[in-house]
C-alpha positions in Angstrom: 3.0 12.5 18.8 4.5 9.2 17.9 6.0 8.8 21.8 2.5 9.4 22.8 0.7 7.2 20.8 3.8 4.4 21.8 3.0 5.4 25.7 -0.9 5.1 25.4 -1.1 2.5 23.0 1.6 0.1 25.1 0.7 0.5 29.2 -3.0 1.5 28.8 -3.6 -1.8 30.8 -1.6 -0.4 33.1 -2.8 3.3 33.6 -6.0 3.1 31.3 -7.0 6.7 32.1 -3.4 7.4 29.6 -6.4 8.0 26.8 -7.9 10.8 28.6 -4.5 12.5 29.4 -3.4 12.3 25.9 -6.7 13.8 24.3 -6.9 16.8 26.5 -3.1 17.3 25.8 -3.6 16.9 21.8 -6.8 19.3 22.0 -4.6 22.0 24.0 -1.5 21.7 21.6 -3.8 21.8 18.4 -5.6 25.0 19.6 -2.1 26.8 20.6 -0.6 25.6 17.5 -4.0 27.4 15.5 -3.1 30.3 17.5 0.8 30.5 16.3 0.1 29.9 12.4 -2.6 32.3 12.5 -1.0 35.3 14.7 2.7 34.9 15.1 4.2 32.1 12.4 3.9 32.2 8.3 1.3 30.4 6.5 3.4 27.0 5.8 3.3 26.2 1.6 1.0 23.0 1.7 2.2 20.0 0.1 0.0 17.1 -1.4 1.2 13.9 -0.3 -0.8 10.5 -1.0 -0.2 8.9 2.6 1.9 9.6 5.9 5.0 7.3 4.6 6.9 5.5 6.5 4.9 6.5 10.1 2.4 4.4 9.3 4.7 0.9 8.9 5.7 2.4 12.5 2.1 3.2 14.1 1.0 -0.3 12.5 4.1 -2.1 14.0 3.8 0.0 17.4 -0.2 -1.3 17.3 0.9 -5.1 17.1 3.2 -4.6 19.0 1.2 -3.1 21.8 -1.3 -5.5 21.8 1.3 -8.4 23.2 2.7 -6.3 25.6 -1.3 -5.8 27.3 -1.7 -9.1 27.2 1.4 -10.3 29.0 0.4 -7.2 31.5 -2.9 -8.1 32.0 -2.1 -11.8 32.4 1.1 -11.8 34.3 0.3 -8.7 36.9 -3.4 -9.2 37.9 -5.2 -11.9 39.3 -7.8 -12.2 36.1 -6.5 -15.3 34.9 -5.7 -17.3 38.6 -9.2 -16.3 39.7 -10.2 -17.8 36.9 -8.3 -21.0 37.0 -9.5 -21.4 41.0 -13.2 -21.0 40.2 -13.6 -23.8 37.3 -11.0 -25.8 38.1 -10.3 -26.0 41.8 -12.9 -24.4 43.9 -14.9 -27.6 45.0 -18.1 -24.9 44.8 -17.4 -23.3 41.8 -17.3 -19.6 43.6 -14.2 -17.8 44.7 -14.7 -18.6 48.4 -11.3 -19.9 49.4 -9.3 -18.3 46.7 -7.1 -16.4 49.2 -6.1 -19.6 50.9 -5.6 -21.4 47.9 -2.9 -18.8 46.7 -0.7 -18.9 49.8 1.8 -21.1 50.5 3.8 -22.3 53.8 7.1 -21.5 55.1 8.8 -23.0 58.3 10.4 -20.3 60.3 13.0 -23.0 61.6 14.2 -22.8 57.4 15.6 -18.9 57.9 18.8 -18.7 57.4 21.1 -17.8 60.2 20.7 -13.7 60.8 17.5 -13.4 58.5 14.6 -14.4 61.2 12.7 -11.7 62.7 14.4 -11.5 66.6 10.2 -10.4 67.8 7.1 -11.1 66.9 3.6 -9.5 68.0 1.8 -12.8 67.7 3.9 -15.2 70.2 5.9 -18.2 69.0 4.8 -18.9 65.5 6.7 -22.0 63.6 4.9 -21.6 59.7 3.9 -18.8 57.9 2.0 -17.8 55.2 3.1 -15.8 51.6 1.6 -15.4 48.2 2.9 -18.3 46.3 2.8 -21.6 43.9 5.3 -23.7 46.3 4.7 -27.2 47.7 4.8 -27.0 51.2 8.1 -27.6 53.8 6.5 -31.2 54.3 6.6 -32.2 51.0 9.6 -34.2 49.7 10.6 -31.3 47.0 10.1 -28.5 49.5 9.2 -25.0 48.2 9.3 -26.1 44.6 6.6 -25.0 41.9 3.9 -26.7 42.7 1.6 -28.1 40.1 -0.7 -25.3 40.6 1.8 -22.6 39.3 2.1 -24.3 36.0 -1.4 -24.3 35.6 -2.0 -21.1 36.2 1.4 -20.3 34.0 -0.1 -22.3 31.4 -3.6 -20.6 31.9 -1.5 -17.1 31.0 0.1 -18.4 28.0 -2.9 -19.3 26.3 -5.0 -16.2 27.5 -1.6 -14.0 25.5 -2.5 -16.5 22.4 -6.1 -15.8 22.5 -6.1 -12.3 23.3 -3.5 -11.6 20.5 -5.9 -13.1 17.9 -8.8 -12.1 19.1 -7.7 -8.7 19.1 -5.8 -9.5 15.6 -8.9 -10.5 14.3 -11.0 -7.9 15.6 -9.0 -5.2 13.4 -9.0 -7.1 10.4 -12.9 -7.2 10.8 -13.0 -3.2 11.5 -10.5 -2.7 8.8 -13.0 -4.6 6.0 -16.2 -3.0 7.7 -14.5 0.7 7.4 -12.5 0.8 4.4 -9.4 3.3 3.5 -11.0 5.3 1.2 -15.0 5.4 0.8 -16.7 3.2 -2.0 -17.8 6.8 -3.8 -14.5 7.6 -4.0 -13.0 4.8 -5.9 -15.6 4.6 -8.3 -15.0 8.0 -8.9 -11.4 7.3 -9.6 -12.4 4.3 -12.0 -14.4 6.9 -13.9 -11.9 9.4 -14.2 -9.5 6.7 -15.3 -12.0 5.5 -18.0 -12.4 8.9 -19.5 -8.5 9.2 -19.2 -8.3 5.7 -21.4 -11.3 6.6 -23.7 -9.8 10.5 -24.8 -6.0 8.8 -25.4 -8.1 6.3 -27.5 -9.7 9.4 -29.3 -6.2 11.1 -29.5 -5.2 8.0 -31.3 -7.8 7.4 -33.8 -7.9 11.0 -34.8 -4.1 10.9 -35.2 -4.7 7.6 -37.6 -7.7 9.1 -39.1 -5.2 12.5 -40.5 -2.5 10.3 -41.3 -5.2 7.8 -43.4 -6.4 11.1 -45.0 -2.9 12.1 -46.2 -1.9 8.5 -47.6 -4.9 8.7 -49.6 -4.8 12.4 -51.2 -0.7 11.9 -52.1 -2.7 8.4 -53.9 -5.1 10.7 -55.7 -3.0 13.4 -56.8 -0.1 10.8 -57.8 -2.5 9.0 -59.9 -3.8 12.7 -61.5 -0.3 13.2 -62.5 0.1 10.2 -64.0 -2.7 10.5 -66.2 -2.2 14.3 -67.1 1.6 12.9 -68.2 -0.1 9.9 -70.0 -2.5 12.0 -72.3 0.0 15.1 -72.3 -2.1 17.3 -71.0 -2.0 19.8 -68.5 1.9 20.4 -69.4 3.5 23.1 -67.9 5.8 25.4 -70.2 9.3 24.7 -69.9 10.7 27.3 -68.0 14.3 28.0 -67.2 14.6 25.5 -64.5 12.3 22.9 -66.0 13.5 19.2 -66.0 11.2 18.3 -69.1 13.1 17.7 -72.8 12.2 20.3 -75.4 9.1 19.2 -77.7 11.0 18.3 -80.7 13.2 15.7 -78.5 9.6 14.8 -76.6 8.5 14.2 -80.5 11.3 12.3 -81.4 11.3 10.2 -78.5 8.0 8.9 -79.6 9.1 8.0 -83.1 12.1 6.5 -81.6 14.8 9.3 -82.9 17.2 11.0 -81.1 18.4 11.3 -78.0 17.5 9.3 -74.8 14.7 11.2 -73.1 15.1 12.6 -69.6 12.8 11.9 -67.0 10.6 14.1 -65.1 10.4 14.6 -61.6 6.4 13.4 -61.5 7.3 9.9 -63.5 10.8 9.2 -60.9 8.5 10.1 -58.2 5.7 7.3 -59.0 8.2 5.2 -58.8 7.8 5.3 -55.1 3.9 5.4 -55.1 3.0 3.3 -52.5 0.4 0.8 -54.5 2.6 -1.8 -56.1 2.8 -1.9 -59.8 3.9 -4.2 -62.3 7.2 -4.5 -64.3 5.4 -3.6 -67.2 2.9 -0.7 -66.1 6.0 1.2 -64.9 7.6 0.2 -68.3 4.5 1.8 -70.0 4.4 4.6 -68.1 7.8 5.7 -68.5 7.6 5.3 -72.2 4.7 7.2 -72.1 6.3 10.3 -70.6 
């Protein structure tokens, strides 16, 4: 498909029914190639893909590419551009009579070298000739040199490749704004789907902030509880076999001041590291209070 497309897309100047050729052949091949996958050949696993790859770089670069070579055909093998040239520059009538005669150039017969003249001619003795040329003629002090014609017309063909190339250029860019890659419906449906995509992550996010928010502030409320159960010394629990708390006569006698140090509990170490900040002497307080 690729050597096709290079084929058609680079000597359609040359053989511009190529197009023809190649869409009957593509139509053929697609229809047999139904025919196969349908009859004889396994359903191929289809594969999403967001773009040809690299084959487009190619087709792009064969397209450019192809659009020099027409020109330099079309300028440098036809007679578009001297016809041209003769009719608003040298014709004295501004019409193509003449042209023919204004292409040839002369050639003196006595100028063959020797062994290279014709030894018989059907039209008696001729001394100059006539051939399809640019070429200032044997009488001329720079015989059968370029004459100044040829470089205008050469110069005529350079600038038709320029223009053509950037017309053509220019033409495509124009086609390629008008008809876009992908249709105006479908990328603002893709900006939606992104913006619901954005707003649900935001959603994820608050709720997330929300729960953890929640938890900060019920450990708050039940650390302050705990606090002020200890602090009025109610709620207590019974000491139990595994219980942290001093008996009540040490609890009683840590009031008064008498005996032993008291032990701390696991509720007063743990307000320690409440998250509100406290004073020195709130924490002092409470402790004692336990």
């Amino acid at each position: 498909m690729i050597i096709q497309f290079g084929f058609v897309s680079l000597f359609v100047a040359s053989f511009p029914l190529a197009p023809l050729f190649a869409l009957l052949n593509n139509v053929i091949e697609i229809r047999l190639d139904a025919k196969k996958f349908v009859t004889e050949l396994r359903r191929p696993v289809a594969a999403r893909a967001k773009d040809i790859g690299i084959w487009y770089n190619i087709l792009s670069g064969m397209g450019k590419f192809s659009v020099i070579i027409n020109a330099f055909v079309i300028s440098f093998t036809s007679d578009f551009i001297p016809r041209l040239v003769y009719q608003y520059v040298y014709s004295p009538t501004g019409t193509m009579h003449g042209f023919i005669d204004h292409t040839l150039s002369y050639f003196n017969v006595s100028n063959f070298k020797p062994g290279t003249a014709p030894d018989s001619t059907e039209h008696g003795n001729i001394s100059v000739c006539r051939y399809k040329d640019y070429r200032e003629p044997p009488w001329a002090t720079d015989a059968y040199q370029f004459s100044k014609h040829y470089w205008c017309v050469l110069a005529a063909r350079l600038a038709f490749v320029i223009l053509f190339q950037n017309l053509v250029m220019f033409l495509s860019l124009v086609v390629a704004w008008v008809i876009p890659d992908v249709p105006k419906t479908i990328v603002e449906q893709l900006k939606r789907e992104k913006k619901l995509l954005v707003d649900l992550f935001l959603q994820e996010e608050k709720e997330k902030f929300q729960l953890i928010q929640s938890l900060f502030t019920k450990d708050g409320a039940n650390l302050q509880s705990c606090s002020a159960m200890l602090q009025s010394g109610q709620g207590l629990a019974p000491l139990g076999r595994y219980s942290t708390l001093p008996p009540l006569s040490t609890q009683a006698s840590a009031r008064d001041g008498e005996g032993l140090p008291r032990a701390r509990c696991r509720a007063a170490s743990f307000s320690q590291f409440s998250r509100k900040p406290t004073s020195t002497a709130n924490e002092n307080s409470v402790h004692t209070a336990v």
